[in-house]
Structure formats: C-alpha cells, structure tokens
MDAnalysis code that builds the backbone (N, CA, C; Angstrom):
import MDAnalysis as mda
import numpy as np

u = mda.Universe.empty(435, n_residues=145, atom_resindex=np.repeat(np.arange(145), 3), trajectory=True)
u.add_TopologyAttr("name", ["N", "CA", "C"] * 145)
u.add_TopologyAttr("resid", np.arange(1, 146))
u.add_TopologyAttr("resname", ["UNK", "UNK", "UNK", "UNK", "UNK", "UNK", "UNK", "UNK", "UNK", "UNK", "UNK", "UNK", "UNK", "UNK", "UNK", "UNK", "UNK", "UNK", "UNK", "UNK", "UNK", "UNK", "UNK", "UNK", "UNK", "UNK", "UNK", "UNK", "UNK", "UNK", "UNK", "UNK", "UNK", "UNK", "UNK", "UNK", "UNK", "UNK", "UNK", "UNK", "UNK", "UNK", "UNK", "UNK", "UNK", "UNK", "UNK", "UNK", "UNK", "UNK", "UNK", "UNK", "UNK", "UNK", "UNK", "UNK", "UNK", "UNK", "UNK", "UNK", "UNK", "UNK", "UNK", "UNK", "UNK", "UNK", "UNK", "UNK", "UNK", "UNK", "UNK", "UNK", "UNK", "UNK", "UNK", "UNK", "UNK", "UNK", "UNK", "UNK", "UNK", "UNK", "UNK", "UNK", "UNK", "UNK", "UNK", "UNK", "UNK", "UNK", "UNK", "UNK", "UNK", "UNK", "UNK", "UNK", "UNK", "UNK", "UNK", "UNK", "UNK", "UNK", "UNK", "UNK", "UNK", "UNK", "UNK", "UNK", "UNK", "UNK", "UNK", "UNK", "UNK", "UNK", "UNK", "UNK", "UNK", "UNK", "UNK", "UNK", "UNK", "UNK", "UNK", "UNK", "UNK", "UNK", "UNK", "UNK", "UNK", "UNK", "UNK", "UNK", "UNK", "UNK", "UNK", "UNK", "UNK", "UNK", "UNK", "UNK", "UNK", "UNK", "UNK", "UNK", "UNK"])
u.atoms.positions = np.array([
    [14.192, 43.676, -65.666],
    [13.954, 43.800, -64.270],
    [13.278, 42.573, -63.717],
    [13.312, 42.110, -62.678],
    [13.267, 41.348, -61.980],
    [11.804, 41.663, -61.031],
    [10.683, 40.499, -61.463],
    [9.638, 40.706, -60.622],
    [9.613, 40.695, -59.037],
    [9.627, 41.594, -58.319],
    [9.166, 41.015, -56.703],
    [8.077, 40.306, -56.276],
    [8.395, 39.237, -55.587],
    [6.967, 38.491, -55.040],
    [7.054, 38.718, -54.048],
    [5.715, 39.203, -53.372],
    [5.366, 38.997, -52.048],
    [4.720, 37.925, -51.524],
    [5.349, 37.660, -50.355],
    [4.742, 35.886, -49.511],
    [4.121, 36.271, -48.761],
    [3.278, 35.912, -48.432],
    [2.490, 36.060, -46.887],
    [2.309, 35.124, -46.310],
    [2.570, 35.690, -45.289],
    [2.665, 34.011, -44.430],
    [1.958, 34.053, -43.166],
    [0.428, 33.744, -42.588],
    [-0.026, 33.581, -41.945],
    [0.390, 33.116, -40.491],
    [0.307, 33.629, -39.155],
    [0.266, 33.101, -38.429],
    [0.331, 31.510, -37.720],
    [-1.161, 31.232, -37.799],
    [-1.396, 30.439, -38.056],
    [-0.551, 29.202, -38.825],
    [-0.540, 29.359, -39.924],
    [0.547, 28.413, -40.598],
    [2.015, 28.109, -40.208],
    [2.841, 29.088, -39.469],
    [3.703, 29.095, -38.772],
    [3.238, 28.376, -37.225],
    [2.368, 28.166, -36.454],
    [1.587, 27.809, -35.074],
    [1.732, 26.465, -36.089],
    [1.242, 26.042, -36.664],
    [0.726, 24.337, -37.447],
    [2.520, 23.843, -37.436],
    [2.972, 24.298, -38.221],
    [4.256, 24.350, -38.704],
    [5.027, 23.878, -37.692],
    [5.207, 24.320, -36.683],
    [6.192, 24.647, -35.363],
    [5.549, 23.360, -34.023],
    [4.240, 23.251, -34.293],
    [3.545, 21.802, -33.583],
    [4.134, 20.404, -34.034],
    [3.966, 20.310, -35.525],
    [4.590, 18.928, -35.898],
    [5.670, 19.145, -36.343],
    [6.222, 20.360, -35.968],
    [7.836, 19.870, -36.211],
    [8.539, 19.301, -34.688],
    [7.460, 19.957, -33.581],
    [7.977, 19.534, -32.505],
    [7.650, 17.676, -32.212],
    [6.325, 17.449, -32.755],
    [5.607, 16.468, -32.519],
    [6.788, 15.357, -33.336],
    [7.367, 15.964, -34.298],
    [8.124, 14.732, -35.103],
    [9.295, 14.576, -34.671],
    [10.216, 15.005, -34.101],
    [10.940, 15.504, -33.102],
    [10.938, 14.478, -31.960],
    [9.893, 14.680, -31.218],
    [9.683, 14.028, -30.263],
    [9.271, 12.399, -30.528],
    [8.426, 11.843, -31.583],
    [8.528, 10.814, -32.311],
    [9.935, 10.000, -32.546],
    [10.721, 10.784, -33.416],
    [12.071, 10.277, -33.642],
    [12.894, 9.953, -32.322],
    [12.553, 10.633, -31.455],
    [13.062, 10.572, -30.010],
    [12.620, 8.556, -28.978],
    [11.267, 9.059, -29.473],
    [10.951, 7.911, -28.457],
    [10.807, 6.655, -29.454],
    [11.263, 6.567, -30.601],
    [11.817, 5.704, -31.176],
    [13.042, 5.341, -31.190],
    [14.055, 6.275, -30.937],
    [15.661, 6.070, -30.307],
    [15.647, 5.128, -29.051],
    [14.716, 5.747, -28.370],
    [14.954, 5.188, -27.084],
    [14.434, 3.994, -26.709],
    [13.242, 3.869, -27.360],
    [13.005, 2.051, -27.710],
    [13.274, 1.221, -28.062],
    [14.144, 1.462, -29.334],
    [14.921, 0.343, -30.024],
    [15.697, 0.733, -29.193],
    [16.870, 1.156, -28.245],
    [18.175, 1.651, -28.402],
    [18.415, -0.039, -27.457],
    [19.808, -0.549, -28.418],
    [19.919, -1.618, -27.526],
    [20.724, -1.222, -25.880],
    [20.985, -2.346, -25.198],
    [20.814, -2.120, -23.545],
    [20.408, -2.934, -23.140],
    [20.909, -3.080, -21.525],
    [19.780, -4.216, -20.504],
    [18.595, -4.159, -20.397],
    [18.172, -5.536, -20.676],
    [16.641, -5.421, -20.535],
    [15.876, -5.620, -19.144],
    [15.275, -4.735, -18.842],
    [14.753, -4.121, -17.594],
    [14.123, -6.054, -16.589],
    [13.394, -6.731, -17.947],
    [12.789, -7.736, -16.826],
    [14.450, -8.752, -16.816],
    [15.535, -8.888, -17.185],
    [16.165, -9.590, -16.786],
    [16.695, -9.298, -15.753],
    [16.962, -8.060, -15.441],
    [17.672, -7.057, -14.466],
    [16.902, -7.504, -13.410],
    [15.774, -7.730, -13.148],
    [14.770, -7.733, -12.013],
    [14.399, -9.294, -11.738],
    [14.425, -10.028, -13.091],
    [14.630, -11.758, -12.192],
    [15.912, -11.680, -11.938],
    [17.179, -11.287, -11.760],
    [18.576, -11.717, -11.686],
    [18.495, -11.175, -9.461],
    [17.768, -10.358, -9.140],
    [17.590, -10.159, -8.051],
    [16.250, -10.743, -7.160],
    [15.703, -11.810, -8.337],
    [14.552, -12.179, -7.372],
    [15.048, -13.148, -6.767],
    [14.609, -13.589, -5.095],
    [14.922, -14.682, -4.542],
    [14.126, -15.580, -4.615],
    [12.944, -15.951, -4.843],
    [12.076, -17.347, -5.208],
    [11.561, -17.199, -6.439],
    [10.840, -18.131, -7.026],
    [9.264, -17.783, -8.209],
    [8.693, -18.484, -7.250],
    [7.364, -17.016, -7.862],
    [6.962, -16.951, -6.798],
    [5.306, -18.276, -6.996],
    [5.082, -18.588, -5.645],
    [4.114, -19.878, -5.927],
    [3.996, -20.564, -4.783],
    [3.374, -21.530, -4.078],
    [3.205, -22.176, -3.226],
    [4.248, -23.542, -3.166],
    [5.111, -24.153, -2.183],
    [5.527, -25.164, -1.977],
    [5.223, -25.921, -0.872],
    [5.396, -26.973, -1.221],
    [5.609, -27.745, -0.144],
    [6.458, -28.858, 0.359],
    [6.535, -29.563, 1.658],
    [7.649, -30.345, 2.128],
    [6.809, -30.717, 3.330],
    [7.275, -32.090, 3.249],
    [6.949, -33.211, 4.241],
    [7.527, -33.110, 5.371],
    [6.785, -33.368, 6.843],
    [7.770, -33.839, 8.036],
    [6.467, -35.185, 8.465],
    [7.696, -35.566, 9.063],
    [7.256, -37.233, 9.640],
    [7.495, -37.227, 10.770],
    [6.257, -37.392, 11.766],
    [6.429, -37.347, 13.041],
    [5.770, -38.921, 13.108],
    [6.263, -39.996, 14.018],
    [5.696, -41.216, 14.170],
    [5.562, -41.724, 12.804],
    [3.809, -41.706, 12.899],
    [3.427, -43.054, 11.222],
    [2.645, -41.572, 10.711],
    [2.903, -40.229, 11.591],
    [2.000, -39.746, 10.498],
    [2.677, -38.321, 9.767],
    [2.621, -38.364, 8.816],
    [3.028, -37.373, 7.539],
    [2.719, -36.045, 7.637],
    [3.131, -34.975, 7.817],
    [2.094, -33.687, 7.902],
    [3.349, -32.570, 6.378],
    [2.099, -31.845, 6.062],
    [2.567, -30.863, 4.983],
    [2.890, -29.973, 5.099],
    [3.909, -29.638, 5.391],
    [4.257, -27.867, 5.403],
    [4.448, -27.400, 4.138],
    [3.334, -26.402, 4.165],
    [3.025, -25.378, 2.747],
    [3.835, -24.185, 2.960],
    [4.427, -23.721, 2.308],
    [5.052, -22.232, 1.917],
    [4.815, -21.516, 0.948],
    [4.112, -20.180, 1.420],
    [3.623, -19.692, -0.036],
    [4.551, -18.507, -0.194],
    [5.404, -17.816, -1.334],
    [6.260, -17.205, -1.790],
    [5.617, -16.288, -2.683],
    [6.575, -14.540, -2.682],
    [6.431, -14.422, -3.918],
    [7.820, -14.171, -4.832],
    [8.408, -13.201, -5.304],
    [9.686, -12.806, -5.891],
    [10.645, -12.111, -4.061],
    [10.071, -11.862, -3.403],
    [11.391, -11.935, -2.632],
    [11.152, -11.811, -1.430],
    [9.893, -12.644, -1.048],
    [9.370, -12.347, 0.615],
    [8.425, -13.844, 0.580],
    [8.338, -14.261, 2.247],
    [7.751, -15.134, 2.169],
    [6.629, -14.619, 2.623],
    [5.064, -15.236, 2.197],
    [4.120, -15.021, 2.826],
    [3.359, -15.308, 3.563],
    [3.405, -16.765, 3.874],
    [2.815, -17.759, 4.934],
    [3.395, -19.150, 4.742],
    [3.388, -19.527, 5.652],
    [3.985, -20.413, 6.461],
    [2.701, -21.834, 7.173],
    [2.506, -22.806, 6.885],
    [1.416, -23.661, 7.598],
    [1.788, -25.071, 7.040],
    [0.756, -25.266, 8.498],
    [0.801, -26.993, 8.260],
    [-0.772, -27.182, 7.877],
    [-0.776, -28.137, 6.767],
    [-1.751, -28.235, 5.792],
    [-2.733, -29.922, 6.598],
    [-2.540, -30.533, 7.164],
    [-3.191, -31.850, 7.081],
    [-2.800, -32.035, 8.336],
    [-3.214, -31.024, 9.757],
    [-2.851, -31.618, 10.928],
    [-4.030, -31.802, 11.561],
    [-4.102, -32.946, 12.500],
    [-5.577, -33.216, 13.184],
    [-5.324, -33.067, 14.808],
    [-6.146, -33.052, 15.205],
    [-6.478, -33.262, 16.995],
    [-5.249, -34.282, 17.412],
    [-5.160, -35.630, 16.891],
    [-4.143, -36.759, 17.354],
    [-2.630, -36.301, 17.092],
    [-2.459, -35.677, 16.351],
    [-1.310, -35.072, 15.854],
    [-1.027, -34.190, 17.141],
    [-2.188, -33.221, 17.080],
    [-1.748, -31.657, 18.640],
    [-1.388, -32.552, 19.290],
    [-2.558, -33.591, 19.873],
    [-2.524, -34.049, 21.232],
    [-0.774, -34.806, 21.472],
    [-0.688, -35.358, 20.294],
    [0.699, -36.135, 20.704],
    [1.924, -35.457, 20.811],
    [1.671, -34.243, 19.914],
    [2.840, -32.762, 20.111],
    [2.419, -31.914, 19.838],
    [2.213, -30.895, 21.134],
    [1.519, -29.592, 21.633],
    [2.836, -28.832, 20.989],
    [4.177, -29.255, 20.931],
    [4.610, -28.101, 20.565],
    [4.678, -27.255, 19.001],
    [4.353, -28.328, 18.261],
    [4.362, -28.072, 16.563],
    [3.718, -26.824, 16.405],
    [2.601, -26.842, 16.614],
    [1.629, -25.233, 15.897],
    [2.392, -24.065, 17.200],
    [2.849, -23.822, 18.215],
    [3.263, -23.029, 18.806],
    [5.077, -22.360, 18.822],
    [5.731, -23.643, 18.275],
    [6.825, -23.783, 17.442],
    [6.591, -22.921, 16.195],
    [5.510, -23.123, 15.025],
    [5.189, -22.757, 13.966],
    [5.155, -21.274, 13.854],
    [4.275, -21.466, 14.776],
    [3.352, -19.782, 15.011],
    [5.125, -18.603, 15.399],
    [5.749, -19.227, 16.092],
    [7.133, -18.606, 16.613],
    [7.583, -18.043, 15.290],
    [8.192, -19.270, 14.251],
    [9.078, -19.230, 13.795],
    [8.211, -18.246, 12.395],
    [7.100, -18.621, 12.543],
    [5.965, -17.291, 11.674],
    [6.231, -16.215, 11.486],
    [6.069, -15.428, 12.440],
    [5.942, -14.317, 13.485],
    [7.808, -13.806, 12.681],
    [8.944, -14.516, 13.109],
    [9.776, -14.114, 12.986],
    [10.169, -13.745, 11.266],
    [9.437, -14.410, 10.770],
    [9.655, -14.904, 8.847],
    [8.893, -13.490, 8.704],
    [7.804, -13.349, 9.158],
    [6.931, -12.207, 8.343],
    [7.923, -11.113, 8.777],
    [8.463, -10.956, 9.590],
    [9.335, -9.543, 9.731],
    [10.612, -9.483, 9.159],
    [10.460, -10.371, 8.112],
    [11.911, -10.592, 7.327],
    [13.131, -11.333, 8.032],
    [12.749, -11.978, 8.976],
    [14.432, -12.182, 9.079],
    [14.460, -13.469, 8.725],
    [15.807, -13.503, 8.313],
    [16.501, -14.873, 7.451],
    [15.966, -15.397, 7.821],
    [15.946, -16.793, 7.605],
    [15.887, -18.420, 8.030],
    [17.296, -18.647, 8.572],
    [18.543, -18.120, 8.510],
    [19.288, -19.186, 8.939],
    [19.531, -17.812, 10.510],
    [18.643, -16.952, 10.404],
    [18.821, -16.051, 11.896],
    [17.718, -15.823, 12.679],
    [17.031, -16.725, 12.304],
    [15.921, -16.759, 13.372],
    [16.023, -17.380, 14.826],
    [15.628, -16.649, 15.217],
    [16.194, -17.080, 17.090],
    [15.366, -18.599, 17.493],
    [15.684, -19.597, 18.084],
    [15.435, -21.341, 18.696],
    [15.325, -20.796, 20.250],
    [13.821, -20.932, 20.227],
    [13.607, -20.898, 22.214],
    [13.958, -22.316, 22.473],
    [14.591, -22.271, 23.982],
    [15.190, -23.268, 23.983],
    [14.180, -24.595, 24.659],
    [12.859, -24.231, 24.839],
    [11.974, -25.196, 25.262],
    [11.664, -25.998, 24.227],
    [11.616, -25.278, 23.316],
    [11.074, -25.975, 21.553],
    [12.387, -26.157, 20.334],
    [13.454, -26.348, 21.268],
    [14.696, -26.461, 20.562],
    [14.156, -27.274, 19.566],
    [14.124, -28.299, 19.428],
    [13.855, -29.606, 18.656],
    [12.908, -29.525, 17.956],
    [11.318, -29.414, 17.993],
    [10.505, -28.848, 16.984],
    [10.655, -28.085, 15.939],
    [11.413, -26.611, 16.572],
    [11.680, -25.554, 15.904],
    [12.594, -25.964, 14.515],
    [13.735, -26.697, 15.046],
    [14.973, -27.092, 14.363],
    [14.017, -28.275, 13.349],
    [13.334, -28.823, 13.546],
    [12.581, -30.065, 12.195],
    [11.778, -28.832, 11.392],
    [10.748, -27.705, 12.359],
    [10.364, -26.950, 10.984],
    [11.059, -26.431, 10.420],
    [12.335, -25.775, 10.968],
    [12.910, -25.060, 9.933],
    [13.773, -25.823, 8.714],
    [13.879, -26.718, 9.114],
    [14.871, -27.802, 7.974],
    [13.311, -28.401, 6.753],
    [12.155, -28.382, 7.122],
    [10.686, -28.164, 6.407],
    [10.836, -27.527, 5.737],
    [10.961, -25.918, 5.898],
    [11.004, -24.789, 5.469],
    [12.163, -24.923, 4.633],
    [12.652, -25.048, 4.880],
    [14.205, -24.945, 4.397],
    [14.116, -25.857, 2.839],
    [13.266, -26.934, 3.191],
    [13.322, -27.744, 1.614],
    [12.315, -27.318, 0.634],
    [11.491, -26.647, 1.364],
    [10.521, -26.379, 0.614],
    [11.117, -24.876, -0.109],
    [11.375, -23.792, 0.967],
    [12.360, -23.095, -0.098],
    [13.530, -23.204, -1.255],
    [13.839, -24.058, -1.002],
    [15.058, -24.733, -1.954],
    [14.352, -25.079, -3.170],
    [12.983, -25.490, -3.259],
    [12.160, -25.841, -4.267],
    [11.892, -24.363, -5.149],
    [11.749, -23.626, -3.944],
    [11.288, -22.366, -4.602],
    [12.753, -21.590, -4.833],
    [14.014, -22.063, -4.658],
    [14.878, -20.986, -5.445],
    [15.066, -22.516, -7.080],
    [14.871, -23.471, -7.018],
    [15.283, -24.272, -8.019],
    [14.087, -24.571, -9.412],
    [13.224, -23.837, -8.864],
    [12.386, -23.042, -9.894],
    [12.229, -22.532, -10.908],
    [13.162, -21.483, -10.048],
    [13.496, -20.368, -12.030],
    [13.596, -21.367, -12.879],
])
C-alpha cells in the first residue's frame, strides 16, 4: 500500500508566491520593452527641431558704425530679438531702428514666420535690413545642428 501524504499549504505562502510571480512578470516585461529595438525617441525630436538652441548673432552697418543684432533661440521658437551695442548717435541719426525692431518683435513673439511678417510702409527700409539681420543670424542657428 501506498503511503498518503498530506501537504499543507498555508495561505500566506500562496499570498508570497502569487506577489513575485507577478513582480517577475512584470520585470521580464519592462525589460522587453527597453531593449526592444525601434526609433529612438531623442532622434525623433531633433529631426523636428527648428534651431539649437543658443544665442546668435549678425551684423548691420549703418554709415561707419557696426551694430549687433543678437537672437536668442531655443529648439523651435524665438525668444528675443535686440540690438546689442547701440548708442544715443546711432538713435539720433536713425529714430527708426529700435521702433522698426520693437515692430518686427512684437510680431516674432506671436509666432509668425519671418518671411510673413507684415512691412509698415513708413519703415519699409529699416524693417527690410532687420529682417535680412535676423534672417542671417537664424541661418546660423539652423546650420548648427
């Protein structure tokens, strides 16, 4: 005859049991999904950035004197816009530059293009030298990457 054994099997030990089987489970899981090859998320996201992001700058030459237009950028918006090294002799000789600036500002922070920003026609000519400023100094910032 054949002995019977009785098992007992605790609660408990079944509760332990049924935790790390889930816990290992879930392990094997988020190891699938980490290695699993696929696009990698930061290339996906520089392939849609429009600048790196950073400060530029670009020269305009009015007369004998030089002034800096700074552009500061980040991945896909501009953030300011200025002239870096302008003095009193500079305003006085053209009132329209910083009011030109301030325009074409105003229009950049609300996103719209550079090549659709509206030219008042009093400051035709100002407007049209900053934006060709702008324009090189962005070019710096898409030739970056």
């Amino acid at each position: 005859m054949a002995k019977t054994k009785i098992v007992v099997i605790q609660l408990k030990e079944i509760i332990y049991t049924v935790i790390f089987a889930a816990l290992g489970i879930l392990l094997i899981l988020l190891l699938i999904f980490m290695f699993k090859p696929g696009k990698d998320k930061e290339s996906a996201s520089t392939e849609s950035d429009l600048y790196t992001a950073g400060v530029y700058t670009s020269s305009i030459n009015l007369n004998d004197t030089a002034l800096n237009l700074e552009v500061v950028v980040d991945k896909n918006h501009i953030n300011s816009v200025e002239i870096k090294n302008i003095d009193e002799a500079v305003t006085t000789m053209f009132p329209l530059v910083e009011p030109s600036l301030e325009t074409i500002r105003t229009q950049l922070y609300n996103d719209v293009p550079l090549e659709e920003i509206k030219i008042e026609e009093d400051q035709k000519y100002t407007q049209q030298l900053l934006i060709e400023a702008i324009k090189t100094a962005l070019d710096k910032a898409q030739t970056a990457k």
